[in-house]
C-alpha positions in Angstrom: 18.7 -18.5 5.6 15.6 -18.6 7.2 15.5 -15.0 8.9 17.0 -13.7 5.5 14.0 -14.9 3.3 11.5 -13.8 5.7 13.0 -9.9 5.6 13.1 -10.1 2.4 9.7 -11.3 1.8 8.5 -9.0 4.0 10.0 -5.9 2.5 8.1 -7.4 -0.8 5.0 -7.5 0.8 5.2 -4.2 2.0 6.6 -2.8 -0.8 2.9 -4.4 -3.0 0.8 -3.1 -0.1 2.2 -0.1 -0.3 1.9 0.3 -4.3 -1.9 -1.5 -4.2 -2.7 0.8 -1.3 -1.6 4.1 -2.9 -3.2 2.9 -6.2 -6.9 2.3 -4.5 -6.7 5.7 -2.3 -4.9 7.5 -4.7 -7.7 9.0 -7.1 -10.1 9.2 -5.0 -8.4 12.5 -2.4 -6.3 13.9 -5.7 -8.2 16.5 -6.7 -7.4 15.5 -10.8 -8.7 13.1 -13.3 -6.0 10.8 -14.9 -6.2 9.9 -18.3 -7.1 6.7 -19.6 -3.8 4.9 -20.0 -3.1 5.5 -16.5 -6.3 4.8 -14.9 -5.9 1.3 -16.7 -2.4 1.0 -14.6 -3.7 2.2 -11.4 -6.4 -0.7 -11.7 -3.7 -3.2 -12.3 -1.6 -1.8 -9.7 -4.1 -2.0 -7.4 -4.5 -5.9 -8.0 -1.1 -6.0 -6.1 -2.6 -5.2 -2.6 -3.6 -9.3 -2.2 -0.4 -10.1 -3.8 1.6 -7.9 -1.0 -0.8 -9.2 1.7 0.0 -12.7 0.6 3.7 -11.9 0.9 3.5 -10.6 4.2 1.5 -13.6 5.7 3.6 -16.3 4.3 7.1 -13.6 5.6 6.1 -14.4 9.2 6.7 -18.3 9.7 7.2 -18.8 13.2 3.7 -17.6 14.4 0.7 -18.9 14.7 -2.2 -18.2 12.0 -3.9 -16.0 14.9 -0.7 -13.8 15.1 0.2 -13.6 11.9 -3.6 -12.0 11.1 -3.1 -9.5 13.5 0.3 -8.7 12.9 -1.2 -8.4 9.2 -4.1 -6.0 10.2 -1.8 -3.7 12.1 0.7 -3.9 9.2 -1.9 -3.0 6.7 -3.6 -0.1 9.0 -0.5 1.6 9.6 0.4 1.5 5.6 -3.3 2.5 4.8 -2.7 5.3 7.0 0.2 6.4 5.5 -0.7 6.4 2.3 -3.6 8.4 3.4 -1.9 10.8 4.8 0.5 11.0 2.1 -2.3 11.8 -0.4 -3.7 14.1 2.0 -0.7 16.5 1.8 -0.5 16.0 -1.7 -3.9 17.8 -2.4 -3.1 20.6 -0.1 -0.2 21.4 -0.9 -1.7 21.1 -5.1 -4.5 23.1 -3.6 -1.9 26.3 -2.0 0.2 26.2 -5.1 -3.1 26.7 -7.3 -3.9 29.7 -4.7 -0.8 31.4 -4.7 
């Protein structure tokens, strides 16, 4: 019961982090303004990225608070790179169609 909560909290948290993430890094590489509706949901999507951070600390019970900080920093750098990539390719590939 134990190990099933803590994967399933854990794909939670990663599933917020990924959302917050995306939502903060988002507008800033697309190379378009959103509208205001939308900008008012990317802000309160972004307010997930501490709620999936939570998630994911309290998803990893049997370590210490040292390793679960770490294990959270490396978790969070490899989703912020992702998502930066991610955007990345967006805008090009938006920027080739507009060429072509």
């Amino acid at each position: 019961m134990k190990r099933t909560l803590s994967i399933l909290l854990s794909i939670l948290g990663f599933y917020f982090m990924w959302l917050g993430l995306y939502s903060l890094v988002g507008p800033i590489l697309l190379p378009f303004s959103f509208t205001e509706p939308y900008s008012v949901y990317l802000y309160t999507a972004a307010s997930t990225l501490p709620l999936g951070l939570g998630i994911r600390f309290l998803a990893l019970f049997g370590l210490t608070r040292q390793e679960r900080f770490k294990k959270l920093l490396k978790d969070s750098l490899i989703v912020l790179s992702l998502v930066v990539l991610l955007t990345f390719i967006t805008k090009v590939s938006m920027f080739l169609r507009s060429r072509s």
